[in-house]
GUMARLUM-388720 format. One record per atom (N, C-alpha, C): residue in one letter; atom name; x negated, y negated, z negated. Coordinates in steps of 0.2 Angstrom, whole numbers, plus 2048, in hexadecimal, padded with zeros to 3 digits. Last residue first. Example, Ala and Ser with C-alpha at 12.3 -4.5 7.8 and 13.67 -1.06 7.14 Angstrom:
// residues 2
(titor "S" "N" (7C0 80B 7DD));
(titor "S" "CA" (7BC 805 7DC));
(titor "S" "C" (7C0 800 7D9));
(titor "A" "N" (7BE 81C 7D9));
(titor "A" "CA" (7C2 816 7D9));
(titor "A" "C" (7BE 810 7D9));
***
This chain:
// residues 205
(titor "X" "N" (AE5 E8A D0B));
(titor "X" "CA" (AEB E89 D07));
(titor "X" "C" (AEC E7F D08));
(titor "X" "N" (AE0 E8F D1A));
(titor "X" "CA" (ADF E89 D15));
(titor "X" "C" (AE4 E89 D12));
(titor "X" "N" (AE4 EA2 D1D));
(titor "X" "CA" (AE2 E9A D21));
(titor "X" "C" (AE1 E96 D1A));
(titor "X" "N" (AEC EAA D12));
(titor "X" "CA" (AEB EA9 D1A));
(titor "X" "C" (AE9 EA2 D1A));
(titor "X" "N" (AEB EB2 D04));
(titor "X" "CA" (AEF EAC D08));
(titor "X" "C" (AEB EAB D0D));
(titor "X" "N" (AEE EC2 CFC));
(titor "X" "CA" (AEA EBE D00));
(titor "X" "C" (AEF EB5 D02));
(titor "X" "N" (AF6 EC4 CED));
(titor "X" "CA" (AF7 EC5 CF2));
(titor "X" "C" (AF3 EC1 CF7));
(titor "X" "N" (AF2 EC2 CDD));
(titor "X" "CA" (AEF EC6 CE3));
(titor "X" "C" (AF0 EC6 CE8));
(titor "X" "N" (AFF EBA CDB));
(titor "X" "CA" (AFE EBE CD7));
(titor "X" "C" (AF7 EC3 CDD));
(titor "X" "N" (AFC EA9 CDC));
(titor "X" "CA" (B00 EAF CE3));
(titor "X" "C" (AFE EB8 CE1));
(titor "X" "N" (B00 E9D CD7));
(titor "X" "CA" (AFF EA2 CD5));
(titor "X" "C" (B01 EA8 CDA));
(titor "X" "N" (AFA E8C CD8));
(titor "X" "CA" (AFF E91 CD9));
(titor "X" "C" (AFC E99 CD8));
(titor "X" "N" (AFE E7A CD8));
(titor "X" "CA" (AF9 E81 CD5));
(titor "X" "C" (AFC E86 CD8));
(titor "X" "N" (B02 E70 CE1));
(titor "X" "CA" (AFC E6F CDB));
(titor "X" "C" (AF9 E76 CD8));
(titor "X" "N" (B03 E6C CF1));
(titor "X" "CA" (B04 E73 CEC));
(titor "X" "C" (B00 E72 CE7));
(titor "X" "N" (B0C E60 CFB));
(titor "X" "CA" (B07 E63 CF9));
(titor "X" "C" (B08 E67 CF3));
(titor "X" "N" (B13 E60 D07));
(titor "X" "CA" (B10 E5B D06));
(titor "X" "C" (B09 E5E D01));
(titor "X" "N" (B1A E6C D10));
(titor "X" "CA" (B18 E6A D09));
(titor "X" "C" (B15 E65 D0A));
(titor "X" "N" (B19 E72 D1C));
(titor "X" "CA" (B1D E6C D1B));
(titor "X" "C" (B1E E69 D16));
(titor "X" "N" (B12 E7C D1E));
(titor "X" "CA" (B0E E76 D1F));
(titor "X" "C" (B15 E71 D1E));
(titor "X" "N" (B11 E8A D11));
(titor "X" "CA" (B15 E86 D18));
(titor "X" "C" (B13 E7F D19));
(titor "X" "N" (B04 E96 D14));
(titor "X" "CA" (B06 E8F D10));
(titor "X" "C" (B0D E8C D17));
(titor "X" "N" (B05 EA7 D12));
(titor "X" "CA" (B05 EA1 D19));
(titor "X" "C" (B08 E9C D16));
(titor "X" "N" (B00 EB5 D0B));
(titor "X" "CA" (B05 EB1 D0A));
(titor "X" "C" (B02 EAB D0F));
(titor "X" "N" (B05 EC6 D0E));
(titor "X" "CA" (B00 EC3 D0D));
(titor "X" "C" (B04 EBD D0E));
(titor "X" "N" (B07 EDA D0C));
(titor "X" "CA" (B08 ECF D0C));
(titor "X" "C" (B05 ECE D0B));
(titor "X" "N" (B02 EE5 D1A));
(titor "X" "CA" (B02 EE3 D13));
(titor "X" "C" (B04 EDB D11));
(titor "X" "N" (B00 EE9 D27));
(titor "X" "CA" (B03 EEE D24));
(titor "X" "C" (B06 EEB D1C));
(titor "X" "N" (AF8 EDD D2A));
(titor "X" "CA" (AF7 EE5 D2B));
(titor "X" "C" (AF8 EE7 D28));
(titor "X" "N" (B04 ED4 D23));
(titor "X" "CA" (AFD ED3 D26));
(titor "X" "C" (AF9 EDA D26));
(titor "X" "N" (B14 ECA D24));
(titor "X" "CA" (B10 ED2 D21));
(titor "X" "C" (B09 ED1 D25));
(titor "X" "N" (B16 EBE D15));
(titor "X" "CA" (B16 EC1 D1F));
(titor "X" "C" (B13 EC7 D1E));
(titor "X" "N" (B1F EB0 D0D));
(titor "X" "CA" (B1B EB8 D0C));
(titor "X" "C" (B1B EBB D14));
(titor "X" "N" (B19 EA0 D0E));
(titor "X" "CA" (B1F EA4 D13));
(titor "X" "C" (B18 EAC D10));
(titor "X" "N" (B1A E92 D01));
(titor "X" "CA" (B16 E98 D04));
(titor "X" "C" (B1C E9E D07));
(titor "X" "N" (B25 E89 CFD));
(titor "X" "CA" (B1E E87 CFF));
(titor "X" "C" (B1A E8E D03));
(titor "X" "N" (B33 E91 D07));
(titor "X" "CA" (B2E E8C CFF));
(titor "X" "C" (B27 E8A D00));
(titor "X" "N" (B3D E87 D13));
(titor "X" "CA" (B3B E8C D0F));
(titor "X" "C" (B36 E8A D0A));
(titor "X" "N" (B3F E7C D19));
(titor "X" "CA" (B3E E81 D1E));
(titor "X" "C" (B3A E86 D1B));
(titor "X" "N" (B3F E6F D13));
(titor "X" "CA" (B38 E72 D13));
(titor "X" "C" (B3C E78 D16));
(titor "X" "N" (B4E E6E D11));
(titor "X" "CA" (B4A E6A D15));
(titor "X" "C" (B42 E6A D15));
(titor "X" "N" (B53 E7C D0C));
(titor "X" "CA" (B53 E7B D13));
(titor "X" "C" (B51 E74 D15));
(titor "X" "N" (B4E E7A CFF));
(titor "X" "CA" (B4B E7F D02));
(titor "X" "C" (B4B E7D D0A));
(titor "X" "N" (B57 E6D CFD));
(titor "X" "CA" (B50 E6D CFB));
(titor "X" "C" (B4B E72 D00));
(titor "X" "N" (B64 E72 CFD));
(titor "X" "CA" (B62 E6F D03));
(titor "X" "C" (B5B E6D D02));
(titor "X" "N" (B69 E7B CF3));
(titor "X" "CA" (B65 E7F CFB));
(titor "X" "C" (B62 E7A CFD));
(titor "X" "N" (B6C E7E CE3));
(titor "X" "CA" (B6B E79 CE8));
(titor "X" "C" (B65 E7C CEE));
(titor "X" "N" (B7B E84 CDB));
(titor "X" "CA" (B72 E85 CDE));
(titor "X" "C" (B72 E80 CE6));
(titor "X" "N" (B87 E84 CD5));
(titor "X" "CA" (B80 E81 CD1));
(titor "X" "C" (B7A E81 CD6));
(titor "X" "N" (B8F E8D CDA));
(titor "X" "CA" (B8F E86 CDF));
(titor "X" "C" (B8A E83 CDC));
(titor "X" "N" (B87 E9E CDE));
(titor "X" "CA" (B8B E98 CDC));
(titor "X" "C" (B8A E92 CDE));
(titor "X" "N" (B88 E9C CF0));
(titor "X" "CA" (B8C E9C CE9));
(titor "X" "C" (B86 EA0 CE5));
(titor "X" "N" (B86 E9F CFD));
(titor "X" "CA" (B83 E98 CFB));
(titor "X" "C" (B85 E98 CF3));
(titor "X" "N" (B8D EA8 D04));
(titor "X" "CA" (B85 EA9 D04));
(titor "X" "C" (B83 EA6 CFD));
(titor "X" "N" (B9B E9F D06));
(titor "X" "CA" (B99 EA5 D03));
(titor "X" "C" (B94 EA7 CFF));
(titor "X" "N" (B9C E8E D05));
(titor "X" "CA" (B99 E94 D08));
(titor "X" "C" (B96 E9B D07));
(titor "X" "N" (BA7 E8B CFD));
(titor "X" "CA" (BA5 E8B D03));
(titor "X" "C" (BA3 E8C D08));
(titor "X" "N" (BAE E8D CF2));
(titor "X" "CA" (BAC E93 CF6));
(titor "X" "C" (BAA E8F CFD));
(titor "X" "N" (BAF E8A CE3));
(titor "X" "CA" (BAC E86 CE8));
(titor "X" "C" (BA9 E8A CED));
(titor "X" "N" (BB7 E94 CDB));
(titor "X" "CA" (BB9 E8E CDE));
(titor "X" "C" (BB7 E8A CE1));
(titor "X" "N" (BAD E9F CD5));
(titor "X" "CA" (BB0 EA0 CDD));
(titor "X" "C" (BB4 E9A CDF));
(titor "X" "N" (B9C E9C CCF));
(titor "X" "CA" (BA4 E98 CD1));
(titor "X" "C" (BA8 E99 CD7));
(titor "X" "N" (B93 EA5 CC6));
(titor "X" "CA" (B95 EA5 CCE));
(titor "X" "C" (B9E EA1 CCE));
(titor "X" "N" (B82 EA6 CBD));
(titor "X" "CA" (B8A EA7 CBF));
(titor "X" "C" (B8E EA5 CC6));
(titor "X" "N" (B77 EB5 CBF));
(titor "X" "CA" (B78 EAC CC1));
(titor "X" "C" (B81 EAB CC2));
(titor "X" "N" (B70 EC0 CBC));
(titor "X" "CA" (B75 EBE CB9));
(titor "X" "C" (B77 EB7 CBA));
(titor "X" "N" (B6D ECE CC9));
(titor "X" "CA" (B6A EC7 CC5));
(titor "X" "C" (B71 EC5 CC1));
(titor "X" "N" (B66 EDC CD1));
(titor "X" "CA" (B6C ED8 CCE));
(titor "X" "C" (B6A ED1 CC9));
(titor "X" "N" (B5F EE1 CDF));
(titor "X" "CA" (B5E EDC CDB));
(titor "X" "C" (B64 EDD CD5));
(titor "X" "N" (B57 EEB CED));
(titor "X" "CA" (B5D EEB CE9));
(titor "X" "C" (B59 EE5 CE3));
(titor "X" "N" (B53 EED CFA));
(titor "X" "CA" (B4C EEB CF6));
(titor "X" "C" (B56 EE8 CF3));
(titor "X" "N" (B50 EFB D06));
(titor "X" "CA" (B53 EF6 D03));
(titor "X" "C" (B51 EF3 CFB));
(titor "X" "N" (B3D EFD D0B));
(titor "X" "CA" (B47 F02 D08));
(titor "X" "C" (B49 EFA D07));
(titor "X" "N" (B32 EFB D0C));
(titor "X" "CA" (B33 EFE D13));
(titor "X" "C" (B3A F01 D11));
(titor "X" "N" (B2F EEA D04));
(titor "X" "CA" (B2E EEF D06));
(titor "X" "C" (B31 EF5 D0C));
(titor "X" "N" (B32 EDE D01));
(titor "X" "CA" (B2C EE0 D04));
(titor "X" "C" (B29 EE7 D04));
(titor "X" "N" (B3C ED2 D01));
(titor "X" "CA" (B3C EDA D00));
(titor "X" "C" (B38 EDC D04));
(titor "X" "N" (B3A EC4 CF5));
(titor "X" "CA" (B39 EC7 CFC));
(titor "X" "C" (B37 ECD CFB));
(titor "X" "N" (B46 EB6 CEE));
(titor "X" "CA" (B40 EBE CEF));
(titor "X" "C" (B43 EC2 CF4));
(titor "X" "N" (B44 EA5 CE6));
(titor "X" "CA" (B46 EAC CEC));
(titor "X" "C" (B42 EB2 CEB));
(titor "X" "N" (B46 E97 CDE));
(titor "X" "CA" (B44 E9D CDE));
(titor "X" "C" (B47 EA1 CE3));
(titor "X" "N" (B41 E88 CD5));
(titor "X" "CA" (B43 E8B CDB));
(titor "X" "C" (B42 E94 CDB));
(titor "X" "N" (B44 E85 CC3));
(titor "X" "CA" (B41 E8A CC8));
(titor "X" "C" (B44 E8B CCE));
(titor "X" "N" (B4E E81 CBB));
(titor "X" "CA" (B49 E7C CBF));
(titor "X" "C" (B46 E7D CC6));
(titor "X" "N" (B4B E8D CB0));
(titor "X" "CA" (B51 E88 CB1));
(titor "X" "C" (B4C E83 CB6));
(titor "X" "N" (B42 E9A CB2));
(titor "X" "CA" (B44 E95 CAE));
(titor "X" "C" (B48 E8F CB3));
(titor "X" "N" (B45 EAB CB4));
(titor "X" "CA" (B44 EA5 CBA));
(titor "X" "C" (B47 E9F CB3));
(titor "X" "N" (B3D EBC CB3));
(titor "X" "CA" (B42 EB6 CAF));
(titor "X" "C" (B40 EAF CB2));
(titor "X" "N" (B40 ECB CBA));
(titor "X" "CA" (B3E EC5 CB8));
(titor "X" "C" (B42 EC0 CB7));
(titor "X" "N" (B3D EDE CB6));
(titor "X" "CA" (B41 ED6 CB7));
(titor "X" "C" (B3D ED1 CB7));
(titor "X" "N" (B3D EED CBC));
(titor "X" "CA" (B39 EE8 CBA));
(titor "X" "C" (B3E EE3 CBA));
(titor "X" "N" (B41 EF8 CC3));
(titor "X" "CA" (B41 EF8 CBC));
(titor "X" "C" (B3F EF4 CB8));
(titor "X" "N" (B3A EF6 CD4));
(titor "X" "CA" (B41 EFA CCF));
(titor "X" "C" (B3E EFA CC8));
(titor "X" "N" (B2F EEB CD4));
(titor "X" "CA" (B31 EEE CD7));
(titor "X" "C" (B36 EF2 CD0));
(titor "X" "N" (B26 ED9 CD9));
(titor "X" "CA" (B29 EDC CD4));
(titor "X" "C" (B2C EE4 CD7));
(titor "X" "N" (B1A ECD CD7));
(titor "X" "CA" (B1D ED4 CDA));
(titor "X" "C" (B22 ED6 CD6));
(titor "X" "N" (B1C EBB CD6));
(titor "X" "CA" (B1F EC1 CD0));
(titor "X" "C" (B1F EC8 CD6));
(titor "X" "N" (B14 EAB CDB));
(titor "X" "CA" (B18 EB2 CDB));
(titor "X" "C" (B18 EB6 CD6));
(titor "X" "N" (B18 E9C CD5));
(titor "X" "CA" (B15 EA0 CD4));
(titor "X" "C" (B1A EA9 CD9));
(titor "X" "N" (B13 E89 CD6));
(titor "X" "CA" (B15 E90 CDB));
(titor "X" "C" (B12 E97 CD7));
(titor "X" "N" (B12 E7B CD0));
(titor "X" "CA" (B10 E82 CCF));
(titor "X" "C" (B16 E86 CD4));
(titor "X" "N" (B16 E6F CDA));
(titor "X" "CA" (B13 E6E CD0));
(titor "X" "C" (B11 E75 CCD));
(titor "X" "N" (B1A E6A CE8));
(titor "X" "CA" (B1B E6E CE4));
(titor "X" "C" (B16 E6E CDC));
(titor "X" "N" (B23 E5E CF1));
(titor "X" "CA" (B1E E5E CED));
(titor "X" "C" (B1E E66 CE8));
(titor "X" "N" (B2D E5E CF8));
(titor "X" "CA" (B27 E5E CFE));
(titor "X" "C" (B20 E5E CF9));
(titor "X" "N" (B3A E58 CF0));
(titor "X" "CA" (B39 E5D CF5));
(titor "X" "C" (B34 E60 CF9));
(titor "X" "N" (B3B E55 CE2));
(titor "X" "CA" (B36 E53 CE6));
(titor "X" "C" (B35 E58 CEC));
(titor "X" "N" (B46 E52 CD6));
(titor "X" "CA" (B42 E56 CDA));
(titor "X" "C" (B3E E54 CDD));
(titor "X" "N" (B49 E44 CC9));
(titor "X" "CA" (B4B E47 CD2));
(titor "X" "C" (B45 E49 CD4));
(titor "X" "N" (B45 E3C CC2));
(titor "X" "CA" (B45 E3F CBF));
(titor "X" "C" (B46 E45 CC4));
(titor "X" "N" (B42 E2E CC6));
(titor "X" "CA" (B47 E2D CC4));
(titor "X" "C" (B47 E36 CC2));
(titor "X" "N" (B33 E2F CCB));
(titor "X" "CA" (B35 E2A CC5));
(titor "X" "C" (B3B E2A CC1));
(titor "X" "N" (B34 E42 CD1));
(titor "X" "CA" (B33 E3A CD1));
(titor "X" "C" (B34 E35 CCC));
(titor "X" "N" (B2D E51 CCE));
(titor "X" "CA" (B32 E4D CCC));
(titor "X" "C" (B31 E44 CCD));
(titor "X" "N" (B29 E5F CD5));
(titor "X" "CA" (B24 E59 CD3));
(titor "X" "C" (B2B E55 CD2));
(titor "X" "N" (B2D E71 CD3));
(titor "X" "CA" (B2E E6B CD9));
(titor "X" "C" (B2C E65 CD5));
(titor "X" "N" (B27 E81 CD3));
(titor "X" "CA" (B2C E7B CCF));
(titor "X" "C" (B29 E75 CD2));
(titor "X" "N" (B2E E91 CD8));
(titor "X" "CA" (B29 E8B CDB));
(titor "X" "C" (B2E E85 CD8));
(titor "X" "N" (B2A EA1 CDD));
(titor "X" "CA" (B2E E9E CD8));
(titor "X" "C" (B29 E95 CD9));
(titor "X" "N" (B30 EB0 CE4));
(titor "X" "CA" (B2C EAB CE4));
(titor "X" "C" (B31 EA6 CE0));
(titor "X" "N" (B2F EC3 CE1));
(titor "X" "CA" (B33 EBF CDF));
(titor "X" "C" (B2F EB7 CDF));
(titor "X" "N" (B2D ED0 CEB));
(titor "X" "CA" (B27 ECC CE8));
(titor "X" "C" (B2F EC5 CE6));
(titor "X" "N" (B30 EE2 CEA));
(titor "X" "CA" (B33 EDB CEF));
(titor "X" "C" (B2D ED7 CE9));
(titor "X" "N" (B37 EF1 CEE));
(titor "X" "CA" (B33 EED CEA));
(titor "X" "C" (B32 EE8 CED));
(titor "X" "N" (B45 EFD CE6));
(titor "X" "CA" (B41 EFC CEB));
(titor "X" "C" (B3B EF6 CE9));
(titor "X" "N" (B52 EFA CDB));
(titor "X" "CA" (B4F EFD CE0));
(titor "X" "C" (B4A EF9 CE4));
(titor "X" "N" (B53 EEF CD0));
(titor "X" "CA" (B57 EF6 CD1));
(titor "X" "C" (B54 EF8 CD5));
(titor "X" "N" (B4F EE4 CC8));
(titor "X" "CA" (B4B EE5 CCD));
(titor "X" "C" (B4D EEE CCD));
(titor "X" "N" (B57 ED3 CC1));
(titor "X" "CA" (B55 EDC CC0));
(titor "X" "C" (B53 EDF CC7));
(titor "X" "N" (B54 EC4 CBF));
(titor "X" "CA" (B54 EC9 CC7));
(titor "X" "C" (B52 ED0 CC1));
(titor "X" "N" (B5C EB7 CB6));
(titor "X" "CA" (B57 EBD CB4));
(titor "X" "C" (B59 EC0 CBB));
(titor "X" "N" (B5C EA4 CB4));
(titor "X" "CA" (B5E EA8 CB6));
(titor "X" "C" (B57 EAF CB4));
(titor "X" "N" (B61 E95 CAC));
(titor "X" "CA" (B5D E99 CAC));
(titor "X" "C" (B60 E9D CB0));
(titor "X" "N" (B66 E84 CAD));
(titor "X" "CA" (B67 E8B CAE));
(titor "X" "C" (B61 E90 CB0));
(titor "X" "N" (B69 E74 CAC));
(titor "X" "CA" (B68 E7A CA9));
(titor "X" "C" (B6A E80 CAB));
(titor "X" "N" (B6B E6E CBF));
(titor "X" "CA" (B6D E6F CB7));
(titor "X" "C" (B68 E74 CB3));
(titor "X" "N" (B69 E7B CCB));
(titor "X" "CA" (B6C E73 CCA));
(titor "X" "C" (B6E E72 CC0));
(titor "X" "N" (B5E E83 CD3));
(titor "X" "CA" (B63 E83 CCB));
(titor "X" "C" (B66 E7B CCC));
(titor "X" "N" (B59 E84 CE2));
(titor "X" "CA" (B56 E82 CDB));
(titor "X" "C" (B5D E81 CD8));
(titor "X" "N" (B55 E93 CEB));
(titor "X" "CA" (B58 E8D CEB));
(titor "X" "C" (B58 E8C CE3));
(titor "X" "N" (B55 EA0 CFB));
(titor "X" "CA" (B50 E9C CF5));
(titor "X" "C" (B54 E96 CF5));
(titor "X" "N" (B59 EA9 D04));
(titor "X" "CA" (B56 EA3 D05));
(titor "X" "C" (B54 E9D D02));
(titor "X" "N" (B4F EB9 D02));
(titor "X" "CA" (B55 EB5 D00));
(titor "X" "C" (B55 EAE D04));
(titor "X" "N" (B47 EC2 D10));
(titor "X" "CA" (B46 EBE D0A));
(titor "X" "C" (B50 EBA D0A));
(titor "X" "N" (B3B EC9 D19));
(titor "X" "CA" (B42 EC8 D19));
(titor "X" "C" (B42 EC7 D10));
(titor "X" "N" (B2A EC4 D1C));
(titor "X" "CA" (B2F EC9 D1B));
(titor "X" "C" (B38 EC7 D19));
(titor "X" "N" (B27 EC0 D2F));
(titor "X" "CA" (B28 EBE D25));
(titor "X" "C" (B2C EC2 D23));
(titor "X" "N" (B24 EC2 D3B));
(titor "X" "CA" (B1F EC5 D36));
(titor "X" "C" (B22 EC3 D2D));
(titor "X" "N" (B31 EC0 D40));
(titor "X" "CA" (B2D EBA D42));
(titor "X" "C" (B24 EBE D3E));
(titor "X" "N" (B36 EC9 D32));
(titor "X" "CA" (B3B EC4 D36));
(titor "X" "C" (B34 EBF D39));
(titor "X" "N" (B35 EDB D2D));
(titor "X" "CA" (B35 ED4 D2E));
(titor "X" "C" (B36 ED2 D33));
(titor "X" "N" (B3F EE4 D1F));
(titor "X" "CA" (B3A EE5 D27));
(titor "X" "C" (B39 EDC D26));
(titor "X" "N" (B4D EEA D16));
(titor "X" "CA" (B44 EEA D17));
(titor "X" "C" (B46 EE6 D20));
(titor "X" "N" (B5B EDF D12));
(titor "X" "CA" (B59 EE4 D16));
(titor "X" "C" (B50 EE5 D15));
(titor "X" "N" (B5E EDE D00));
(titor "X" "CA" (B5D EDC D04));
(titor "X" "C" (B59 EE0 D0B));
(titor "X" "N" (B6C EDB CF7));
(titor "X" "CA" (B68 EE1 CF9));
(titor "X" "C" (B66 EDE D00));
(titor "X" "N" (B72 ED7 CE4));
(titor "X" "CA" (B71 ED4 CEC));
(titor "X" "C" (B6B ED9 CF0));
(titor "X" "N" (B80 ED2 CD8));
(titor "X" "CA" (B7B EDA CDD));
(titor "X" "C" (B7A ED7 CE4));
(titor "X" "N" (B80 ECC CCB));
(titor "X" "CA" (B81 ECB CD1));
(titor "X" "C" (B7C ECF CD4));
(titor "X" "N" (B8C ECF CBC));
(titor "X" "CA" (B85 ECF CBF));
(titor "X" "C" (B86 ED1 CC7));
(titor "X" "N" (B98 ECF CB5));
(titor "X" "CA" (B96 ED5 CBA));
(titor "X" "C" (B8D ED5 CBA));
(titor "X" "N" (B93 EC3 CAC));
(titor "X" "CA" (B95 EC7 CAB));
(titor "X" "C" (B95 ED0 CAE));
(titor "X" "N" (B8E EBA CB6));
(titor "X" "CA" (B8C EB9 CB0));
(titor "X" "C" (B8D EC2 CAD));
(titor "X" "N" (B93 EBF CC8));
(titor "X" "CA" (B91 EB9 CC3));
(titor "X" "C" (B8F EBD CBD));
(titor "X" "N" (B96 EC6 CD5));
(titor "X" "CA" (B98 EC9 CCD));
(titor "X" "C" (B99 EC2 CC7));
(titor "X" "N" (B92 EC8 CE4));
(titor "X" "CA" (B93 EC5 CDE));
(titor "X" "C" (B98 EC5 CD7));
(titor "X" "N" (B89 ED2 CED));
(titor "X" "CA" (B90 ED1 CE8));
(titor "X" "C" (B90 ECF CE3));
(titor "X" "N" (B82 ECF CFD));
(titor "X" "CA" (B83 ECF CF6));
(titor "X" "C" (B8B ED0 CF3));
(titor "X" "N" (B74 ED2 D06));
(titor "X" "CA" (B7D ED4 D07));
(titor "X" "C" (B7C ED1 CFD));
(titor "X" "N" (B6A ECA D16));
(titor "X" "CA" (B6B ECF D0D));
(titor "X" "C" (B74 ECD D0B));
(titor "X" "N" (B68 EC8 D22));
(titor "X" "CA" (B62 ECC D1D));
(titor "X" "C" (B64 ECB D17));
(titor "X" "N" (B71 ECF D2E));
(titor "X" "CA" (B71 ECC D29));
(titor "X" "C" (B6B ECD D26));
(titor "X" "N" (B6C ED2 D3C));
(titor "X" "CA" (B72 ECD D3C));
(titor "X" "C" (B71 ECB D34));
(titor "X" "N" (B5B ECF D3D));
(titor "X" "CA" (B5F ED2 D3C));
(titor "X" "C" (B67 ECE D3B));
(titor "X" "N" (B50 EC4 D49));
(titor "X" "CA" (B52 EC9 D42));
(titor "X" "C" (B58 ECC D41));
(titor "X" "N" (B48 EBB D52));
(titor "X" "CA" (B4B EC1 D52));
(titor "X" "C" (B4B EC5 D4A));
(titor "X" "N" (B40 EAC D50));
(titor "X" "CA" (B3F EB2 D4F));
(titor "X" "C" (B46 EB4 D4F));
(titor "X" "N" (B43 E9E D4F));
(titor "X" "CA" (B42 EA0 D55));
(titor "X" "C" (B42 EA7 D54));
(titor "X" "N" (B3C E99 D42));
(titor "X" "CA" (B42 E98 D43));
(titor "X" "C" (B45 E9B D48));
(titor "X" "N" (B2F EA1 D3A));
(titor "X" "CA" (B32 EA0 D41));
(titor "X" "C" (B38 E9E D42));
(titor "X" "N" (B33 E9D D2C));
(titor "X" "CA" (B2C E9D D30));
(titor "X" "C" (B2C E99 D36));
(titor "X" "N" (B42 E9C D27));
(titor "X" "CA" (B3E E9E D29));
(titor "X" "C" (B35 E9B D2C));
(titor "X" "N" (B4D E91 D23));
(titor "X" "CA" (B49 E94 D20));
(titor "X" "C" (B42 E96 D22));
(titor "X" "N" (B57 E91 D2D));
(titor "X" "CA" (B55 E8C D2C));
(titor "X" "C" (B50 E8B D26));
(titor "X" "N" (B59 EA0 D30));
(titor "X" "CA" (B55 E99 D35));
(titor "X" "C" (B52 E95 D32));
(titor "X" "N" (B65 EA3 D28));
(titor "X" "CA" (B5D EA3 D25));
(titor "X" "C" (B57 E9F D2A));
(titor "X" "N" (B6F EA4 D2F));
(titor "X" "CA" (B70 E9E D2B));
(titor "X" "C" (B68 E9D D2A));
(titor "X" "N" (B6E EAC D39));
(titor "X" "CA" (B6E EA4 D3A));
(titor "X" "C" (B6E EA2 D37));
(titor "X" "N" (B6D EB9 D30));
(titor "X" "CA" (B67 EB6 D35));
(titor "X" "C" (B6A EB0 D38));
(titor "X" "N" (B77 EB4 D23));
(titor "X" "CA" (B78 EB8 D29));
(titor "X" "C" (B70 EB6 D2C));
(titor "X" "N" (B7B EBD D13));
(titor "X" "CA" (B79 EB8 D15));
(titor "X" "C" (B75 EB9 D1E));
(titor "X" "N" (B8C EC0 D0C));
(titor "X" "CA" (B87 EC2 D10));
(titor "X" "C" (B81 EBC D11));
(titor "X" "N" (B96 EC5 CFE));
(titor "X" "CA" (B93 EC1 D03));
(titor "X" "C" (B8E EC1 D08));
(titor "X" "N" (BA5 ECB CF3));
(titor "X" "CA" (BA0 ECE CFC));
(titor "X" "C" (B9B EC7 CFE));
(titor "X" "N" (BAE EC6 CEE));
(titor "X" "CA" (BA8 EC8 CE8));
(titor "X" "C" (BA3 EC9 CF0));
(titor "X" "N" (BBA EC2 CF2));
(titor "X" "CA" (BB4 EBC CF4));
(titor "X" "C" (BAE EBF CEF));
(titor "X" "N" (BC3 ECC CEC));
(titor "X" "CA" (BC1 ECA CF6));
(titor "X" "C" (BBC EC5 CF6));
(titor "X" "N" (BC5 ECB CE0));
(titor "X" "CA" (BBF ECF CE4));
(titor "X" "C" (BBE ED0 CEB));
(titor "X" "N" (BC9 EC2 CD9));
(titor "X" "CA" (BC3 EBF CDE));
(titor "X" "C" (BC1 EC3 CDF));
(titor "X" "N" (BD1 EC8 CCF));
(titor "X" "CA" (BD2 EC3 CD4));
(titor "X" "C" (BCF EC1 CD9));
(titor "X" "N" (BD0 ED3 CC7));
(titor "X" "CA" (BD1 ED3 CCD));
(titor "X" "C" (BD2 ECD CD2));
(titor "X" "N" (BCC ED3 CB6));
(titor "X" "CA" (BD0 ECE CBB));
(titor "X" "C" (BCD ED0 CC4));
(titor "X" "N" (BCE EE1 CAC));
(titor "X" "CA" (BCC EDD CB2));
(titor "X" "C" (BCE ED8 CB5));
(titor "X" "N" (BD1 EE7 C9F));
(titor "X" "CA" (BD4 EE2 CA1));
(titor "X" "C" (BCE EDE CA5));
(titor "X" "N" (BD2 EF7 C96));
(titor "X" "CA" (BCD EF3 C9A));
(titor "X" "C" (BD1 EEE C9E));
***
């Protein structure tokens, strides 16, 4: 067997409660130093990501969600425990360019161990561990350790600043006696359909 050991000092990345702020509900809320550990693998190894249970502000503790640059598809295997995977396609302008404040279908996926999902090329997408254990993933998205710049944020194909200028996706998941339920973020503009597989929604969609 012939390893390449090169980059296992940059396989570790974390994503830390400062960064995710800029995501969050409550930007203001008390949460943990990190809400979720990865090891990057890419195509091949495949990428193992574990994310803490509980919640931040009442929102459950979540990736911080980001759209594919290019063609690219991606699959989430659902190794332990059980989490709700959201998935949201973005309205396109004359020139063919996202639309950051427009969504065109939102859908959630529950999901839990031994289940997958399949994210088509375009799809903004994240998942939220909603449950009371560690909510374990691995996925096949590949990973260029040459563009290291910000650990979290690899591979270099995925585009954050979308997610980070709406301060998350169209709908924040929250726990509501004891159960999710889902809180439209008011910084959309507007949601033409959406799929929140049973999950209740709070207030005026």
């Amino acid at each position: 067997m012939n390893i390449d050991f090169s980059y296992v000092s940059k396989h570790y990345a974390a994503r830390t409660h400062e960064k995710m702020k800029e995501v969050l509900m409550d930007q203001n809320a008390s949460g943990p130093a990190v809400f979720y550990y990865m090891i990057r693998g890419g195509k091949d190894q495949r990428n193992i990501t574990v994310w803490e249970p509980g919640v931040v502000g009442g929102e459950y503790i979540k990736t911080y969600g980001h759209y594919h640059v290019g063609h690219l598809d991606e699959t989430y295997w659902i190794l332990y425990g059980t989490g709700v995977v959201l998935m949201q396609e973005l309205a396109k302008d004359d020139k063919g360019q996202m639309v950051s404040d427009k969504v065109v279908n939102f859908k959630a996926v529950p999901v839990k161990a031994g289940d997958s999902v399949f994210i088509k090329s375009g799809l903004g997408h994240l998942a939220v561990n909603v449950g009371k254990t560690y909510f374990v993933t691995a996925d096949d998205s590949p990973v260029d350790f040459s563009e290291k710049k910000d650990e979290a944020s690899m591979p270099g194909h995925a585009d954050y600043k979308k997610v980070q200028a709406m301060q998350g996706f169209a709908f924040y998941l929250i726990e509501k006696d004891g159960k999710p339920a889902f809180v439209k973020n008011k910084n959309y503009k507007e949601v033409k359909s959406y799929d929140l597989a049973g999950i209740p929604l709070l207030g005026n969609p």
